[in-house]
N, C-alpha and C positions, 0 to 999 in steps of 0.2 A: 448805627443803622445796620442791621441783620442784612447779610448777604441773600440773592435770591440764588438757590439751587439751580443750578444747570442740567440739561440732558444725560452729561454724563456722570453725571451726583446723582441721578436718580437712579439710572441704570447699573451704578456701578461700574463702567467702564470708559479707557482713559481713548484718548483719542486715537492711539494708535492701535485699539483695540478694535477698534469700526473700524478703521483701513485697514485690518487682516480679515474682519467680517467679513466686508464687501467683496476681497481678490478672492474669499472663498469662493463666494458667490458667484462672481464672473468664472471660477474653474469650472464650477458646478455645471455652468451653462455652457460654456465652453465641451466639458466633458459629455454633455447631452446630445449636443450637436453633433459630435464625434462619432456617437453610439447611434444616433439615429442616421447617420452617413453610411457608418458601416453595416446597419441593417437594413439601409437602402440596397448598397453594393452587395448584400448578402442575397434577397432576394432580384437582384438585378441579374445575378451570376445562377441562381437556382433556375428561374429563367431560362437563360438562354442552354444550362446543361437540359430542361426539361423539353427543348426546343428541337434539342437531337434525336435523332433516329434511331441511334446506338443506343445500347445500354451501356450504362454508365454504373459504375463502381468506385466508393473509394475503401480500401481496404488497411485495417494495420499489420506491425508484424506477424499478426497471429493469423493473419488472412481473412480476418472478422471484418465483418461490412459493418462501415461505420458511417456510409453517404451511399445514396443512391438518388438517381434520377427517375422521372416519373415512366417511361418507359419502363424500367426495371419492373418496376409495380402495374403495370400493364399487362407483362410477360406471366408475371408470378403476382396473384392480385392474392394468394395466401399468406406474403409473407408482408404486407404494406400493414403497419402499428406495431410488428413487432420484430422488428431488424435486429433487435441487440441479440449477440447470443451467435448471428447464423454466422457458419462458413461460405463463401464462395463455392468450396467443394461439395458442401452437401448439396445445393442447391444446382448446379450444372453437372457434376458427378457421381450424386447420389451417391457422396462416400464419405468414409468417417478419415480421410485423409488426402494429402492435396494430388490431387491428378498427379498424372506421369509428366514431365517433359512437361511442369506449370510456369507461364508465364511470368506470372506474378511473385513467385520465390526466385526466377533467374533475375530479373527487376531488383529485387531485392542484394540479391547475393552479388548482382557485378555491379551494382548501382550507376544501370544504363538501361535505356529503353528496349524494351524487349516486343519482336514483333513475331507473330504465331498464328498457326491455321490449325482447327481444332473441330472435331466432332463431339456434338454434345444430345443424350435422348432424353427432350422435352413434351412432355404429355403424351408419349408412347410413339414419335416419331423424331426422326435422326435431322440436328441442325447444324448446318455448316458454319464456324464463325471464323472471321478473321479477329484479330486480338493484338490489342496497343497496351501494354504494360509501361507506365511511367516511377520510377523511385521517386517521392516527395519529400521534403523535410521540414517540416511546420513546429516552429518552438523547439525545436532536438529531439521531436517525435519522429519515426521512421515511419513514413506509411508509404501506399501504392494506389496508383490512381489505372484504372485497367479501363479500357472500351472494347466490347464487344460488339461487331458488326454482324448479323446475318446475311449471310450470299449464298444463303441456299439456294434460290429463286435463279441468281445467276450460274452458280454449281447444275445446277438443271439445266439452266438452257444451253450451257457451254455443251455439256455433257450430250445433249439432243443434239447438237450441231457437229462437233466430231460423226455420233456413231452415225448419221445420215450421210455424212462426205464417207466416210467408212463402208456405209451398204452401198452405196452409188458405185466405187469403184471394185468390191465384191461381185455386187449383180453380175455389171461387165465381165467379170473374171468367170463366174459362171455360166454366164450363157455360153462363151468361149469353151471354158471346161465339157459342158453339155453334151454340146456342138460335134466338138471330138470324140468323145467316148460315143456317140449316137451310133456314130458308122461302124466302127469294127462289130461294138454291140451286136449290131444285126445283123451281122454277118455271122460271128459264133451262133447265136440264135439259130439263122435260120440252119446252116450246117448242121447245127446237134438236132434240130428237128429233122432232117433229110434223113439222117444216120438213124437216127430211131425208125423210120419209117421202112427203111431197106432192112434192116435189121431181122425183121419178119421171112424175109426170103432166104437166109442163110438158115443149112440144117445142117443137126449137128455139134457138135463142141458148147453143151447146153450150160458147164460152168463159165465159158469167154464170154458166149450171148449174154447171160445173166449179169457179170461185169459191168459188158456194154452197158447193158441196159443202166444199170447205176449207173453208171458213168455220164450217160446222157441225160438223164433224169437229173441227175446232180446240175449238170452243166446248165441246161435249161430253168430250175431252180432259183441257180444266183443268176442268171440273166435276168430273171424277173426282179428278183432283189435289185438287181443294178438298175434297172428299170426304172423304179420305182424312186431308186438317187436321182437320177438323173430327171426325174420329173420335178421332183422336189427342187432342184440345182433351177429350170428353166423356172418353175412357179416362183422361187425369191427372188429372180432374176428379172421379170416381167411381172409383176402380180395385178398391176391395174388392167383390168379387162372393162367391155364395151356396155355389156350387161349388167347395168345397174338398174335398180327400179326398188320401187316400197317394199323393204323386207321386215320383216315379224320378228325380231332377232328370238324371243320365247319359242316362236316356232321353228327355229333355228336348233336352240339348247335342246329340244324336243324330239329332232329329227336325228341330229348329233347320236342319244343318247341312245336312240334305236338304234344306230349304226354300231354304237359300242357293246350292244346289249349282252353280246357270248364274250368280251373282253371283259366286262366287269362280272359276270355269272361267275368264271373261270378264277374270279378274286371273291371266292365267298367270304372270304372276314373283313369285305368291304362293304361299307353300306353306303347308299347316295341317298340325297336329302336335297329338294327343290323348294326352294323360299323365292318364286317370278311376283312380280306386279302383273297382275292380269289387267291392267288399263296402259301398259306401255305404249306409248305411242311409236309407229314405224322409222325407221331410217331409209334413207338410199341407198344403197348398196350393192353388193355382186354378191348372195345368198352364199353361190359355192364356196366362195373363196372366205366370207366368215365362217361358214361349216368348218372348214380346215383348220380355220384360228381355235373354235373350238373343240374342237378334234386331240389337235396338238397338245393344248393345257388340259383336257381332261387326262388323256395319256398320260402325260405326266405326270399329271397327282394322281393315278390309278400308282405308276410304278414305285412314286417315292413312298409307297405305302405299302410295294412288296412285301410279304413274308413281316406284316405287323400287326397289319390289321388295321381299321379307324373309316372315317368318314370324308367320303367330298360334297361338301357343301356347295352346291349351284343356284346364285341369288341372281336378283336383277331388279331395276329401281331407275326410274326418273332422276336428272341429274342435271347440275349446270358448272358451267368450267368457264370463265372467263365473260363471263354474261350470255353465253350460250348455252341453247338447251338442249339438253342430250341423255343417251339412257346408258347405263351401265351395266356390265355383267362382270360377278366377281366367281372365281373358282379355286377355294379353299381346299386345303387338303391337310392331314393332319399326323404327313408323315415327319420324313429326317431331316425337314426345314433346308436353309440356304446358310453355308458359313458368310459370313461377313465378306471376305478374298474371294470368293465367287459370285457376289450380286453385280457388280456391278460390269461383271464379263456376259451373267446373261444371254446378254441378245448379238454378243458378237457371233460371226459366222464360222461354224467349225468349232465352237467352243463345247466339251460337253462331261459330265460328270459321271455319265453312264458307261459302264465294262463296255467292252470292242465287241462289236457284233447289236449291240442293244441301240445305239444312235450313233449320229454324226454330229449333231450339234448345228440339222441347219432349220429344225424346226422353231425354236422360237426367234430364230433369226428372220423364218419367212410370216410369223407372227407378227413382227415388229412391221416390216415392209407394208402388209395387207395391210393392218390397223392404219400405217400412217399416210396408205394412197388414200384411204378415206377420210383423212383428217381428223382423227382419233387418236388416241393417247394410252399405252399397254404399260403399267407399271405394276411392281409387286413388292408387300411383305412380306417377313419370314423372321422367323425366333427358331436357330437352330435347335432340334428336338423337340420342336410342338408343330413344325409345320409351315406350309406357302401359303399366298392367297395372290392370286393374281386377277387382278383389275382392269378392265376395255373398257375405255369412254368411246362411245361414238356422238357427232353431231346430230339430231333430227334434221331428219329432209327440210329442205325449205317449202314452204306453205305455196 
């Protein structure tokens, strides 16, 4: 009787060959499961870094980005598809090598978290970041896991809240200071006017007269001059006055300009350039006291353009800040710019960059003051050796 062939006669294999078949099998599946866990967990984790506010980095030794978060790509929507290749440092310092004082190489080299506050210029304006550099070690790869926070917004507002408790207790100081120099003032004043006056009835000794005469001439002079601190000292001191009502601010820049007319002649390798919105709508305001704002900043960009030559550019433009609407004036100038160590002194009181005799340093301080009794906003850039531009938001009157 011929035997009948079995499954594993046909197949050729013995029975312990299916049972290694089969635990393949179950590995196989097993290992699917595994892979599809961890690319659950993979995007579970992309997720929630996508979820953050920061930018997110992860970098290797070479400071090569080799993960990023969707904010990143957000920030920088040029470099999302093709990340392989960049530095960190090209990208926040525009350099062909790593920042100074880099987080992310101390991370590395102490192999401890390393935590930093950093200025970085992103699309032509300056961003504050605070910066979490983490050391990683994944497979005996050495990488760095870095977050970058922006607090510029809060850098801003700290910075507005100082120099305002700052002008508050200044004003004071000057109204004070004023106050006092007022009296003697006028007293030298009116004296050297008396003397000048009797002066006429003395005959005689025409070289001592002639003296006098300087002498009071002079004296009377800087009285004026002092005068004119001193008004300055009371106007940053007090600047909110009673006389608000619909101002033109175009006819403002307009009226200003007439007032400067023989200060700018007197700069003839200066040329001005007016770019207004002739549909501006009005603000509320106190006229004189924006006259003086713009006064002040044209002045300045007249000087910083001393002995150079070049143009002040005077624009003006509808505008909104915060869901409020409001109109702008900006007054460019295209002299010796602002270094870096002196921006952010600006608007303090007494601060000033100009030779003795040419300022005090309390003009854009009473700048600052006017613009912000009216609830407006004075900020400025500058690229040393191309020039300022300074910027006044004011709010539209209310309807």
């Amino acid at each position: 009787m011929r035997k009948i062939a079995s499954l594993e006669d046909l197949i050729g294999l013995d029975h312990g060959k299916i049972g290694h078949y089969e635990a393949l099998q179950m590995n196989m599946h097993r290992l699917e499961i595994i892979n599809d866990q961890l690319q659950q967990s993979r995007a579970e984790i992309q997720t929630i870094l996508d979820g953050l506010t920061d930018i997110m980095l992860v970098l290797n030794d070479q400071l090569e980005i080799i993960r990023a978060n969707r904010v990143f790509y957000t920030q920088f929507p040029e470099i999302e598809g093709q990340r392989e290749g960049w530095h960190c440092y090209q990208i926040f310092g525009n350099a062909d090598s790593p920042c100074e004082n880099c987080p992310a190489v101390a991370a590395l080299h102490t192999d401890s978290t390393v935590h930093s506050s950093q200025i970085h210029e992103i699309d032509g304006t300056f961003r504050h970041f605070d910066i979490i550099a983490t050391p990683l070690v994944l497979g005996g790869t050495r990488r760095v896991q870095i977050f970058y926070r922006d607090v510029t917004r809060d850098k801003q507002l700290q910075a507005k809240y100082t120099e305002a408790e700052k002008m508050a207790t200044v004003g004071v100081l000057a109204a004070g200071v004023a106050h006092e120099i007022n009296n003697p003032l006028a007293a030298i004043q009116g004296f050297a006017e008396g003397l000048k006056r009797r002066m006429g009835r003395i005959k005689g000794e025409e070289d001592v007269l002639a003296d006098f005469r300087e002498y009071t001439s002079t004296i009377l002079s800087e009285c004026s001059r002092c005068r004119n601190i001193v008004r300055n000292l009371l106007s940053f001191s007090r600047p909110v006055a009673a006389r608000r009502s619909s101002t033109d601010i175009n006819r403002c820049i307009r009226d200003t300009l007439f007032i400067l007319k023989n200060h700018i002649e007197e700069q003839c390798s200066i040329q001005l350039e007016l770019d207004l919105d002739e549909k501006l709508p009005n603000i509320h305001g106190d006229e004189s006291q924006l006259k003086q704002v713009i006064i002040n900043l044209c002045t300045n960009a007249i000087d910083a353009m001393s002995g150079m030559g070049g143009r002040v550019i005077i624009s003006s433009a509808r505008t909104k800040k915060n869901g409020t609407a409001g109109v702008e004036f900006t007054i460019r100038d295209e002299g010796c710019g602002i270094s870096p160590q002196h921006r952010e002194k600006l608007f303090e009181p007494f601060f000033t960059t100009k030779t003795v005799g040419k300022g005090v340093g309390i003009g854009l301080s009473t700048c600052y003051t006017i613009v912000a009794s009216h609830n407006g906003e004075i900020s400025v850039k500058s690229t040393p050796g191309k020039g300022a531009a300074f910027t006044v938001y004011l709010p539209v009157e209310a309807p």
